[in-house]
MILUM-999149 format. One line per field, with one value per residue: y, z, x of N, C-alpha, C in turn; residue in three letters. Coordinates in nm, 2 decimals. Example, Ala and Ser with C-alpha at 12.3 -4.5 7.8 and 13.67 -1.06 7.14 Angstrom:
2
n.yy: c(-0.57	-0.22)
n.zz: c(0.78	0.71)
n.xx: c(1.32	1.28)
ca.yy: c(-0.45	-0.11)
ca.zz: c(0.78	0.71)
ca.xx: c(1.23	1.37)
c.yy: c(-0.33	0.00)
c.zz: c(0.78	0.79)
c.xx: c(1.32	1.29)
residuo: c(ALA	SER)
! end
This chain:
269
n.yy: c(-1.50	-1.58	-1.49	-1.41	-1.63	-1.79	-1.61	-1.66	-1.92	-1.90	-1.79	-1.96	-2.20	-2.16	-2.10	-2.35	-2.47	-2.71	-2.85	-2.66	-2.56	-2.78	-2.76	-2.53	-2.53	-2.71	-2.54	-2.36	-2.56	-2.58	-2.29	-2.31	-2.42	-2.34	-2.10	-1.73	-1.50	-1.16	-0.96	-0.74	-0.73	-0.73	-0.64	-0.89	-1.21	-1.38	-1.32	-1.33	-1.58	-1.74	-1.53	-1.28	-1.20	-1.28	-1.07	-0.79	-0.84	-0.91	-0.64	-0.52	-0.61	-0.49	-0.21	-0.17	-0.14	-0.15	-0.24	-0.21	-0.33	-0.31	-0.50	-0.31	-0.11	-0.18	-0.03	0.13	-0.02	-0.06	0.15	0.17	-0.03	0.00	0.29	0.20	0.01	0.19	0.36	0.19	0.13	0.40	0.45	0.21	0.31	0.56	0.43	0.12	-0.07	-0.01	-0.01	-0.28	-0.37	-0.26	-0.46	-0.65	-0.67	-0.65	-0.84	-0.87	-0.60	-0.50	-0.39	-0.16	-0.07	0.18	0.22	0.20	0.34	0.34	0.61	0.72	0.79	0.58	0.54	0.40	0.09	-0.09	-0.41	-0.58	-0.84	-0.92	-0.93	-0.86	-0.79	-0.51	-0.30	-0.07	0.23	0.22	0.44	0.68	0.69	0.77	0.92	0.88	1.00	1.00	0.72	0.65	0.75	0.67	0.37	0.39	0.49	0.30	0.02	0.10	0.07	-0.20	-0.26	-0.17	-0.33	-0.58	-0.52	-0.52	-0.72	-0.93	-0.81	-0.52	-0.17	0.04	0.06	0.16	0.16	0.07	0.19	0.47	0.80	1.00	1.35	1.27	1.30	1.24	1.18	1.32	1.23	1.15	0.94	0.57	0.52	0.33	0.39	0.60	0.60	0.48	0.65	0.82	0.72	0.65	0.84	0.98	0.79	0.83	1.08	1.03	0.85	1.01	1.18	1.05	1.00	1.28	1.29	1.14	1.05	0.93	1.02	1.23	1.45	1.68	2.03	2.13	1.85	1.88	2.08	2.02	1.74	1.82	2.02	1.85	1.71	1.84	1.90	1.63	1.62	1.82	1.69	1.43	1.59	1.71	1.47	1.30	1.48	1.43	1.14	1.13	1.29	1.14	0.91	0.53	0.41	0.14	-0.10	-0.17	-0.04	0.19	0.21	0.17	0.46	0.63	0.58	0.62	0.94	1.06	1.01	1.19	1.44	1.48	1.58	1.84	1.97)
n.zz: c(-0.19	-0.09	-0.18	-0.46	-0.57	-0.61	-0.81	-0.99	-1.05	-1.16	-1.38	-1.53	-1.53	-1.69	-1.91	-1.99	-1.89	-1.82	-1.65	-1.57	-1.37	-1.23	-1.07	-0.92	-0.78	-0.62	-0.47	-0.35	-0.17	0.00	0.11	0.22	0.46	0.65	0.89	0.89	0.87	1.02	0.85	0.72	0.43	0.20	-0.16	-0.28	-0.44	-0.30	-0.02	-0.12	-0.31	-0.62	-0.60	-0.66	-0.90	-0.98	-0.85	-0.93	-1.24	-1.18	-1.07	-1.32	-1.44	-1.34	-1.40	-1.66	-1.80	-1.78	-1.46	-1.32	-1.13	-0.87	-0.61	-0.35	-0.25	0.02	0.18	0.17	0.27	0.49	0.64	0.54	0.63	0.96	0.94	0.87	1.12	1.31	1.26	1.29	1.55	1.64	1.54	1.69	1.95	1.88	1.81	1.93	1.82	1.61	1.46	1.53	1.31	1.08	1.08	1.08	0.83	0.62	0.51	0.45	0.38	0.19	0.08	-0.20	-0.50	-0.69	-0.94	-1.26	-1.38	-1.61	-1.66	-1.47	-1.11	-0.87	-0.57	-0.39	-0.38	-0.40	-0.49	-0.59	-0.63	-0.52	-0.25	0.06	0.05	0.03	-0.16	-0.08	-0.19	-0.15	-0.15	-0.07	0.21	0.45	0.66	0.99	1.01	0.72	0.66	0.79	0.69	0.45	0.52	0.67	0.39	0.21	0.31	0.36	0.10	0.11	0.30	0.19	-0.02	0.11	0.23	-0.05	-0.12	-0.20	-0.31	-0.56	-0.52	-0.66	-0.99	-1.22	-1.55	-1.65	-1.80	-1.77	-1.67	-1.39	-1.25	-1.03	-0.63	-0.55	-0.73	-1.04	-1.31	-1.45	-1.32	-1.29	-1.15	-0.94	-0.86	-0.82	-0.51	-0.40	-0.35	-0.25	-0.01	0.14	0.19	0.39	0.57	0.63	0.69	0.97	1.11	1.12	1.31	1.54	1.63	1.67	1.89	2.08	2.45	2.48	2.29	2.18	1.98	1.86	1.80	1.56	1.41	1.48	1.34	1.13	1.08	1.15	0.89	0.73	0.83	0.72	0.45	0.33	0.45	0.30	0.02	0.06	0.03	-0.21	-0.39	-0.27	-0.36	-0.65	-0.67	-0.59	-0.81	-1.02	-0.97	-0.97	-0.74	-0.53	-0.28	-0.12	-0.13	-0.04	0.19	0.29	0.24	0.35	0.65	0.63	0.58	0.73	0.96	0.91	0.85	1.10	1.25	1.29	1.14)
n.xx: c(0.59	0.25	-0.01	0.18	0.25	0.05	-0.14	0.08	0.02	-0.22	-0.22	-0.02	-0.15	-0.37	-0.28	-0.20	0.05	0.11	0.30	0.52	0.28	0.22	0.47	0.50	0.25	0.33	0.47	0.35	0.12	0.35	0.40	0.18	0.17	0.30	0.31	0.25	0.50	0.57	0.76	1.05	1.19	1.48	1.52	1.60	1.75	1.82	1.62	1.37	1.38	1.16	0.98	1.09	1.13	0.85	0.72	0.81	0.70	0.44	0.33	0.37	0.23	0.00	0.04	0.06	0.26	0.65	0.78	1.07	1.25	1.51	1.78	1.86	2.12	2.40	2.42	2.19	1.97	2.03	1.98	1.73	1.55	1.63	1.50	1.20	1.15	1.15	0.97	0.77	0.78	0.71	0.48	0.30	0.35	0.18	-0.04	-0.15	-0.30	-0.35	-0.10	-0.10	-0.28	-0.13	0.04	-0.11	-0.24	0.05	0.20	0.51	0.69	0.91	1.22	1.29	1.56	1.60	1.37	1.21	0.91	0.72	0.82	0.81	0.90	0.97	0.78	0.64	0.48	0.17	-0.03	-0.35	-0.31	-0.05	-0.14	-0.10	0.18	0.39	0.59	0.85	1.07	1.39	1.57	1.38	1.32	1.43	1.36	1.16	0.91	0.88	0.84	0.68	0.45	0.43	0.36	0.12	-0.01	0.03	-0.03	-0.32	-0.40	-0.39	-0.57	-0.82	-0.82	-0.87	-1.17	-1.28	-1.32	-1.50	-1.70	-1.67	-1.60	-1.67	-1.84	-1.79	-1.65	-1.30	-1.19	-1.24	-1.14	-1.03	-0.93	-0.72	-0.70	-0.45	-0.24	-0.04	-0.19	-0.45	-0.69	-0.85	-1.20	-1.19	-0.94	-0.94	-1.14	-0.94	-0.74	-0.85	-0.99	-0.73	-0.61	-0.78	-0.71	-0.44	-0.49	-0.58	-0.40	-0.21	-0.34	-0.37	-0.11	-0.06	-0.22	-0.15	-0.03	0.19	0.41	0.64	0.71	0.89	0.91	0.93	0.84	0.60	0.48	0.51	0.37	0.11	0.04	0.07	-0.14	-0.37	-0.30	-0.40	-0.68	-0.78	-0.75	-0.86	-1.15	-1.13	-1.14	-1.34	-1.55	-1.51	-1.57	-1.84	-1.98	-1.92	-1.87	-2.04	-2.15	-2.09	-2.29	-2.14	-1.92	-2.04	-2.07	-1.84	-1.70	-1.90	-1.84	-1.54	-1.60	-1.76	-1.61	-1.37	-1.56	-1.53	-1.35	-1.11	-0.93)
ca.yy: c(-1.48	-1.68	-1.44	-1.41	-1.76	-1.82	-1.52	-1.68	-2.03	-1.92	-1.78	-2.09	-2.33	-2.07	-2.11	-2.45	-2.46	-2.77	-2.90	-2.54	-2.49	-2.87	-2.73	-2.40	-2.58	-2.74	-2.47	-2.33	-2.63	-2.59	-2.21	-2.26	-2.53	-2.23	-1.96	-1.62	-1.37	-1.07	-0.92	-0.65	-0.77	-0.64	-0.71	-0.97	-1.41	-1.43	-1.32	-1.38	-1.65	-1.69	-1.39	-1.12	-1.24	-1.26	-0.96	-0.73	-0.90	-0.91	-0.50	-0.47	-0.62	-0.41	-0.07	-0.17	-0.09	-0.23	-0.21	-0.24	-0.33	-0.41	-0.48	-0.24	-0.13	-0.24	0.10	0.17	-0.12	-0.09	0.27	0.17	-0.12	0.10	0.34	0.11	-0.06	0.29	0.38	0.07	0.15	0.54	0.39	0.11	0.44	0.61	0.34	-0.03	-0.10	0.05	-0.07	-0.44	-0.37	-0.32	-0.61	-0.83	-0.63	-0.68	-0.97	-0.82	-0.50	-0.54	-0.30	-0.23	0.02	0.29	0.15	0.29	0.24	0.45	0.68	0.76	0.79	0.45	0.55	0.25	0.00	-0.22	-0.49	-0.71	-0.92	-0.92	-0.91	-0.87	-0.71	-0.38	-0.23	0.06	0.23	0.22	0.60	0.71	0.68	0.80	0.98	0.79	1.01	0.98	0.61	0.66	0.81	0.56	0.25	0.41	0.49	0.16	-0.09	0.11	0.02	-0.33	-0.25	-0.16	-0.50	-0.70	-0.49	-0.50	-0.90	-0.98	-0.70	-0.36	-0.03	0.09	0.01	0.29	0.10	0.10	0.34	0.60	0.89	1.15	1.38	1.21	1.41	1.24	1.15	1.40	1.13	1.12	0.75	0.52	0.55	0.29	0.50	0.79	0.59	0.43	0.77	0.93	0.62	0.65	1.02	0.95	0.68	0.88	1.20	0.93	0.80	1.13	1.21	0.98	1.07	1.40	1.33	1.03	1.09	0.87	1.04	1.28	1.52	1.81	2.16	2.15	1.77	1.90	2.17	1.89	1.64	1.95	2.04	1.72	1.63	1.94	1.86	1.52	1.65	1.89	1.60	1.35	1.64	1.70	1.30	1.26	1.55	1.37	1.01	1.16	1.39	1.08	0.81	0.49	0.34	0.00	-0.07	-0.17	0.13	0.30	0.18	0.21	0.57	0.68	0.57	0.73	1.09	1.07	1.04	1.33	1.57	1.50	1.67	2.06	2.00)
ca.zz: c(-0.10	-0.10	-0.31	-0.60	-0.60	-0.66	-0.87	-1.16	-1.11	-1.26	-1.51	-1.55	-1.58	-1.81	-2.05	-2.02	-1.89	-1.71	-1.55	-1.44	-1.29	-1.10	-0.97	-0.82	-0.64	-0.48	-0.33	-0.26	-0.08	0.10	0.23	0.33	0.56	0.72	1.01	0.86	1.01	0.96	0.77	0.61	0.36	0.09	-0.31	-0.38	-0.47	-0.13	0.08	-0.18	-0.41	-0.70	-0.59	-0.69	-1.02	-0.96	-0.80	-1.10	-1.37	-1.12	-1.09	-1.43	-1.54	-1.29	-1.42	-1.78	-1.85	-1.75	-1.36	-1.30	-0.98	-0.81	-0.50	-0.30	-0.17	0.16	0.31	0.18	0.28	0.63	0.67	0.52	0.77	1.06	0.93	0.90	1.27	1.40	1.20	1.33	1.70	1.65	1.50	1.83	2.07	1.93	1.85	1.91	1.75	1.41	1.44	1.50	1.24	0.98	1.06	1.00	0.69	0.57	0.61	0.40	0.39	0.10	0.01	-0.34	-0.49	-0.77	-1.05	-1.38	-1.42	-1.76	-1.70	-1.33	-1.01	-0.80	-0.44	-0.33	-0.45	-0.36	-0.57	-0.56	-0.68	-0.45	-0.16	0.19	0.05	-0.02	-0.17	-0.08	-0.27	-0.03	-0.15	-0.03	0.33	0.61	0.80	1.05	0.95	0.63	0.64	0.86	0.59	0.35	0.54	0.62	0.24	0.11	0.42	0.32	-0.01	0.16	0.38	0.08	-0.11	0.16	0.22	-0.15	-0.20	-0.21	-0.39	-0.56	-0.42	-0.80	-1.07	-1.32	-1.69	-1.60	-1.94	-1.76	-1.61	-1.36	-1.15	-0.90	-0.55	-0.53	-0.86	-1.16	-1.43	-1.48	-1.31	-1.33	-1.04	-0.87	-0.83	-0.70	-0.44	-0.36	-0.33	-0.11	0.10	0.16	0.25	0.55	0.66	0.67	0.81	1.08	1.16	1.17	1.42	1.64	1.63	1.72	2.02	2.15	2.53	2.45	2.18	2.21	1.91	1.84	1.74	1.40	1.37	1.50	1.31	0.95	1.11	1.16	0.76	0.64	0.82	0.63	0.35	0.38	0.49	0.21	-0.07	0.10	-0.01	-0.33	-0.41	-0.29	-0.46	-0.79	-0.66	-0.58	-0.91	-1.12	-0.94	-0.96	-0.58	-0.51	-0.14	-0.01	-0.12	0.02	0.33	0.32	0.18	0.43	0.75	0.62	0.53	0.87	0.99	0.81	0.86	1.27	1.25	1.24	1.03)
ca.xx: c(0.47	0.14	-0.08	0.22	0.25	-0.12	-0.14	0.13	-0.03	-0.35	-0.18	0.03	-0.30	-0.48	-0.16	-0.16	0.14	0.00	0.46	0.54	0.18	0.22	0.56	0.47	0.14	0.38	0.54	0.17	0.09	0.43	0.38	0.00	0.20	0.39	0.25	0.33	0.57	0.54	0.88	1.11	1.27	1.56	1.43	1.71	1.66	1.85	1.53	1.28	1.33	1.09	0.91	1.23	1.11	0.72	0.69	0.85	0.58	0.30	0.35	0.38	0.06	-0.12	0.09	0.02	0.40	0.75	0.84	1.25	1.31	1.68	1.82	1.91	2.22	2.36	2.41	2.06	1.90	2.04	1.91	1.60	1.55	1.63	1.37	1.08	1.13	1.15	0.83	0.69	0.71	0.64	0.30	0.30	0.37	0.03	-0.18	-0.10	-0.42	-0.34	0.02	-0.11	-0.33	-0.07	0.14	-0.15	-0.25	0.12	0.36	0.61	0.72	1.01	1.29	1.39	1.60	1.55	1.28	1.12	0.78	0.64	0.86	0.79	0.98	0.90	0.81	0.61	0.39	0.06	-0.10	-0.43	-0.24	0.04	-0.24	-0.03	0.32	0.39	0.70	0.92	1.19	1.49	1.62	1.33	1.24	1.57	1.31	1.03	0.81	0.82	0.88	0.55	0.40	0.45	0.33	0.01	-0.05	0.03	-0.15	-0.43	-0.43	-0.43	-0.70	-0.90	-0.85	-0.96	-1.30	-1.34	-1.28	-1.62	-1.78	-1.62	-1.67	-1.74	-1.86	-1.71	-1.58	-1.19	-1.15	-1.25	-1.06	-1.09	-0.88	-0.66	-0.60	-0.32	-0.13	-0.10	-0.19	-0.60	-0.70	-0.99	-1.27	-1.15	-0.83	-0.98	-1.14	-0.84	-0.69	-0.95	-0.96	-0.60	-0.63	-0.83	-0.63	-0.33	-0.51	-0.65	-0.25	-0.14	-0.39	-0.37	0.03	-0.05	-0.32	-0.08	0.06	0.34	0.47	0.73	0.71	0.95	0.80	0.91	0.76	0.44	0.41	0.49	0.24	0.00	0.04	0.03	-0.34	-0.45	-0.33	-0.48	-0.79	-0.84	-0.74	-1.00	-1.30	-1.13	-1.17	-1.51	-1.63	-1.53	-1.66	-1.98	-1.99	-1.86	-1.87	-2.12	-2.07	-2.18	-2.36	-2.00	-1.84	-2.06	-2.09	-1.65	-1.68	-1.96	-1.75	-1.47	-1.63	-1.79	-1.46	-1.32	-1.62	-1.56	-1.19	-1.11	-0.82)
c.yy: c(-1.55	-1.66	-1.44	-1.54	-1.78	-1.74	-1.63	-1.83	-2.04	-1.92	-1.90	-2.21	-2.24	-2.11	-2.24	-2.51	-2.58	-2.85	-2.77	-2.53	-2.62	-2.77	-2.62	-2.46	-2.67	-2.69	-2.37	-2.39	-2.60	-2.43	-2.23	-2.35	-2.42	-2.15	-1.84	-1.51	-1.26	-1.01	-0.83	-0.73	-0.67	-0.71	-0.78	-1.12	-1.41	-1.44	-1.37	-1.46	-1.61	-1.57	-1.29	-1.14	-1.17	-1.13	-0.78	-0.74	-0.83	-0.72	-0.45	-0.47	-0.52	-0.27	-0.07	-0.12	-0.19	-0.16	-0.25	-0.25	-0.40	-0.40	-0.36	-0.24	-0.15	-0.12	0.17	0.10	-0.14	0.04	0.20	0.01	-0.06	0.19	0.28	0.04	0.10	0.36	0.33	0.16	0.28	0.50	0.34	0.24	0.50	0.53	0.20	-0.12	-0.08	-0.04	-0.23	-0.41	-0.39	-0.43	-0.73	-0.79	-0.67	-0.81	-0.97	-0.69	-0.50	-0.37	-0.28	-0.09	0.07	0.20	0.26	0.21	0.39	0.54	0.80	0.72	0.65	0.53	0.46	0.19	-0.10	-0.27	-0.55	-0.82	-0.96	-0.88	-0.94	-0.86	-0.57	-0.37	-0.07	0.11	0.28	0.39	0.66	0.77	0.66	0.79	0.95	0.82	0.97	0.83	0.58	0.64	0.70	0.39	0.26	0.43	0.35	0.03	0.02	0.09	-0.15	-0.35	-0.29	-0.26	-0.56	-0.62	-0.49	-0.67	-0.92	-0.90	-0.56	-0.25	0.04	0.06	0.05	0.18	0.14	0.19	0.44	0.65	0.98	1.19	1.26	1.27	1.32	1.18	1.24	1.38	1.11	0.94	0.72	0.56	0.48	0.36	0.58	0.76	0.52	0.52	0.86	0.88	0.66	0.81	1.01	0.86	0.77	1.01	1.11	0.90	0.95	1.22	1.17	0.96	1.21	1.39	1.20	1.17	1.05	0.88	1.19	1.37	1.65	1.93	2.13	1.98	1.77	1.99	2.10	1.84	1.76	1.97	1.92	1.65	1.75	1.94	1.76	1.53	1.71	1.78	1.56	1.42	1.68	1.55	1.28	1.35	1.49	1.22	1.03	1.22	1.26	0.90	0.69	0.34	0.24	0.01	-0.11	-0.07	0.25	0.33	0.24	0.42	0.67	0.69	0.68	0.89	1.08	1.10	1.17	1.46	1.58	1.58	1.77	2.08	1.89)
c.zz: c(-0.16	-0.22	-0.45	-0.68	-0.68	-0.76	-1.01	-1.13	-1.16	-1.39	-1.60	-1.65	-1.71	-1.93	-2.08	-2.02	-1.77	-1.58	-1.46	-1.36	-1.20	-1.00	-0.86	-0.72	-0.54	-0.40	-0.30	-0.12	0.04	0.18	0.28	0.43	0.68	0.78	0.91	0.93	0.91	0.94	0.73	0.53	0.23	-0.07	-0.36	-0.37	-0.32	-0.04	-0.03	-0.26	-0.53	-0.70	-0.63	-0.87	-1.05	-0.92	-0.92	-1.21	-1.33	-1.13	-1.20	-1.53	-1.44	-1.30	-1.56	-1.79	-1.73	-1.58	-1.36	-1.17	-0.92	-0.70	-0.48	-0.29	-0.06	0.24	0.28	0.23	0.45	0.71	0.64	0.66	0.90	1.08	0.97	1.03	1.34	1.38	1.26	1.49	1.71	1.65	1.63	1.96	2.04	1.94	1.83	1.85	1.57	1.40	1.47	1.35	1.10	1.01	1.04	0.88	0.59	0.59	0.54	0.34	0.33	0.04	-0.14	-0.35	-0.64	-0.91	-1.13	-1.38	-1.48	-1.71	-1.58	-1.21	-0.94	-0.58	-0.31	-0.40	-0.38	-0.49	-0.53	-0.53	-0.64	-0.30	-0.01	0.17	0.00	-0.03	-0.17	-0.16	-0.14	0.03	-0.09	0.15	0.44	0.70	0.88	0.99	0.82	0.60	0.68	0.76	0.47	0.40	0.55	0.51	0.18	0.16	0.44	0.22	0.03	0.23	0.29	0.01	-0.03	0.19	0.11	-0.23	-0.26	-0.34	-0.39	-0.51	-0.58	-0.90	-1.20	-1.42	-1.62	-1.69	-1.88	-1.69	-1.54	-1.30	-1.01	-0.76	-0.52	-0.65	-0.96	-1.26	-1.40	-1.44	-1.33	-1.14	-0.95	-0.82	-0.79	-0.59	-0.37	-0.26	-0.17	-0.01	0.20	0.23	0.39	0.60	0.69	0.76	0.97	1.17	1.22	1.32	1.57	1.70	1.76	1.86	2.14	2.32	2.58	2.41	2.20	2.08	1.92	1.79	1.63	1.33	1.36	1.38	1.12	0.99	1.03	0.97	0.68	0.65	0.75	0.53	0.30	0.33	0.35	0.06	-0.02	0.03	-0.15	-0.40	-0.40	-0.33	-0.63	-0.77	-0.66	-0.72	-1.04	-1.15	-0.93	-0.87	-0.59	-0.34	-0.11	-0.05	-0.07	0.12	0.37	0.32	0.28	0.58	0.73	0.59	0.68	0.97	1.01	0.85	1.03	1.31	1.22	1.15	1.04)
c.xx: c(0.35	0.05	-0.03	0.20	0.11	-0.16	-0.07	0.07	-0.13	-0.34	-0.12	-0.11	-0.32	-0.40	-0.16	-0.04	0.18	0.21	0.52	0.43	0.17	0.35	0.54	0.29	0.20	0.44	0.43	0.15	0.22	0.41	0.23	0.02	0.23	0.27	0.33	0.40	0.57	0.74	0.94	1.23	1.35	1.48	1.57	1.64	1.72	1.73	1.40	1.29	1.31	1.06	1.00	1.19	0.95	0.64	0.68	0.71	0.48	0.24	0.36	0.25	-0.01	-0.09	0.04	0.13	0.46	0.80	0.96	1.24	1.49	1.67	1.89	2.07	2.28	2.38	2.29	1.94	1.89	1.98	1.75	1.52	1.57	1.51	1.27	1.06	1.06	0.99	0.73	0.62	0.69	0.49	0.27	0.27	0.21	-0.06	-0.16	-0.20	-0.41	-0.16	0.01	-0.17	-0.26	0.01	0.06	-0.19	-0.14	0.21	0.50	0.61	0.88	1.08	1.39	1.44	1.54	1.44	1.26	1.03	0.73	0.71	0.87	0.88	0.91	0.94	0.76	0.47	0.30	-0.02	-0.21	-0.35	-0.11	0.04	-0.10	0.16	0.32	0.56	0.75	1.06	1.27	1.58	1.53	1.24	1.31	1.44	1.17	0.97	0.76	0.79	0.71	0.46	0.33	0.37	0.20	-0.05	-0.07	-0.03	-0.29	-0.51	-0.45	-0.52	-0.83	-0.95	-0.88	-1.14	-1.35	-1.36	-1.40	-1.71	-1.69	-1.64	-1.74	-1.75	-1.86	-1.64	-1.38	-1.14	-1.17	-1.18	-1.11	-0.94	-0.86	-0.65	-0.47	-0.17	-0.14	-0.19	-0.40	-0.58	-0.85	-1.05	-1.21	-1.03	-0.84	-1.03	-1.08	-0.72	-0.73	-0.95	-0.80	-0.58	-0.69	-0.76	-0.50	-0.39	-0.52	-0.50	-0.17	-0.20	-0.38	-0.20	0.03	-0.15	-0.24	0.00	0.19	0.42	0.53	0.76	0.77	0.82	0.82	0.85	0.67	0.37	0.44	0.37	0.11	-0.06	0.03	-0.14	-0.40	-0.46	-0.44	-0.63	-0.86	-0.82	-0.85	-1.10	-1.25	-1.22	-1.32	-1.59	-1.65	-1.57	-1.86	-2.04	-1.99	-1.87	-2.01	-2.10	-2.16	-2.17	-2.22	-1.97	-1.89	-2.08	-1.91	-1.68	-1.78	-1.88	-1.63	-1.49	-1.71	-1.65	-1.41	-1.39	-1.60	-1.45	-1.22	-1.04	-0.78)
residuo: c(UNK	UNK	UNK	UNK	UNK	UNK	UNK	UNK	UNK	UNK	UNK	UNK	UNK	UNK	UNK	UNK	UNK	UNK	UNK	UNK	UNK	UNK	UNK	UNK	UNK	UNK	UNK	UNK	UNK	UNK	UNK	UNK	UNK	UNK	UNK	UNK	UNK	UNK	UNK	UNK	UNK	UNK	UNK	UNK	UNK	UNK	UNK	UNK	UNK	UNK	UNK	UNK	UNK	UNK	UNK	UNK	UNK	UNK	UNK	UNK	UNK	UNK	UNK	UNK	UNK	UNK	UNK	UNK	UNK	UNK	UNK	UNK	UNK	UNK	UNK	UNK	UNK	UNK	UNK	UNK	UNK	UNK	UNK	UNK	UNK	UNK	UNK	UNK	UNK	UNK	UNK	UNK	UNK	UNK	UNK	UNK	UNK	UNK	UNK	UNK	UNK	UNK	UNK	UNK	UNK	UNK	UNK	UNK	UNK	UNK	UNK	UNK	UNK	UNK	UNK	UNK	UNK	UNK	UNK	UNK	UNK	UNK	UNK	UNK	UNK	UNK	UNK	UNK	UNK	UNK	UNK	UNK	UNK	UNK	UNK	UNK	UNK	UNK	UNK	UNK	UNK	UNK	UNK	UNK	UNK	UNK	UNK	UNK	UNK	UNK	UNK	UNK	UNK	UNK	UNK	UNK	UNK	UNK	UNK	UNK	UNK	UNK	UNK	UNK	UNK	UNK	UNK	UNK	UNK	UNK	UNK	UNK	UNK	UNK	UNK	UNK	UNK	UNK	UNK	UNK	UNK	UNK	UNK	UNK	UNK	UNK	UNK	UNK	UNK	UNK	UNK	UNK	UNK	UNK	UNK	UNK	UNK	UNK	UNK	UNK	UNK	UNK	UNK	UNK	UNK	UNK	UNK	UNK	UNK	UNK	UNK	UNK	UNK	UNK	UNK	UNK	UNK	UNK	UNK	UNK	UNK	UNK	UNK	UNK	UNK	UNK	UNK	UNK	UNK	UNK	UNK	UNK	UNK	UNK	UNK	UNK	UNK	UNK	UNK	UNK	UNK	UNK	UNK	UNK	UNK	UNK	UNK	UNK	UNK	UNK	UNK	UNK	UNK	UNK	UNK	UNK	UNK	UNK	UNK	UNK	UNK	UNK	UNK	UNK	UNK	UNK	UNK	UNK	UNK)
! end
């Protein structure tokens, strides 16, 4: 993909690594020739190439530890590709607005299978640095919803990076730590409002799920959905209790962070 590429030829140059960093600008120049489609792909060199390489590293420098990634298997890969379409047009059914939205947020939507990273379960992955792909782990994600679940989370974290290109949302030393609401592991501020962010974007998906007249929801889906925007809801005011308590927001973040808690405070649950 476009961003990895560009990503290891900085690195490349910086190294001085001046024969590998000609060759990879030339397969630069060759995708920015290309229209992008939007994609699911398996994590093997068959669909990716270089990138089944690039992608691994790239995730590793931004974990600060070793990501493992494999391909899938093909009766996991074919479930999990099933999923994610069905995910797609569930999304499409409530809001074709948000479900364009991630397909231009993402243009790959890549399945891999079981990873170690420090020592943690791998259930999906977004990078800067890997700007407009997200990874899913293939064991992970039979059921729409959850698959649902998942795409919202992770094209929000892609949301995030392009509103933050320009200017950060905070300006917190990255040594520091707080309470996560959504990971156990103490993260940096940026991480919490990555988190929080992410919180309302899924309460937001789930909502618009639930208020859809197109959408065909069992009782016992309703009554998950239902539990999950609460949860949601109640993470989100964890989070910005500790952005606000901890955090030192720059005028974009707080312009992001205002919208979103407007948002939030306009819901019952």
């Amino acid at each position: 993909m476009f961003s990895a590429a560009t990503t290891t030829w900085c690195s490349l140059f910086a190294a001085e690594r001046h024969d590998d960093a000609q060759r990879l600008w030339r397969e630069i120049v060759r995708l920015a020739r290309k229209q992008p489609q939007f994609s699911i792909l398996p994590y093997d060199e068959g669909a990716l190439g270089p990138d089944t390489e690039r992608y691994a590293r790239l995730l590793s420098l931004e974990a600060e530890s070793t990501v493992v990634l494999t391909a899938p298997r093909e009766e996991e890969w074919v479930r999990f590709k099933e999923s994610a379409t069905a995910a797609l047009a569930l999304i499409e059914a409530a809001d074709a607005a948000l479900a364009s939205e991630i397909r231009e947020l993402v243009i790959e939507v890549v399945g891999a299978s079981r990873s170690a990273h420090a020592g943690r379960g791998f259930g999906g992955a977004s990078s800067f640095m890997l700007w407009g792909s997200v990874l899913l782990n293939t064991e992970y994600y039979d059921a729409k919803l959850d698959m649902m679940a998942a795409l919202l989370h992770e094209t929000a974290h892609q949301l995030l990076f392009g509103l933050s290109l320009d200017q950060p949302v905070v300006e917190n030393d990255v040594e520091e730590r707080y309470t996560s609401p959504l990971r156990p592991d103490p993260r940096p501020m940026d991480g919490i409002f990555h988190a929080t962010f992410v919180c309302a974007r899924m309460h937001y998906g789930y909502a618009r799920l639930m208020e859809s007249q197109t959408v065909a929801l069992d009782y016992g889906d309703r009554i998950l959905v239902a539990q999950r925007q609460r949860k949601y809801r109640s993470k989100f005011f964890d989070g910005l209790a500790t952005i606000q308590h901890h955090g030192r927001i720059t005028a974009n973040g707080d312009r992001i962070l205002t919208a979103a808690t407007d948002y939030m405070r306009s819901v019952k649950q």
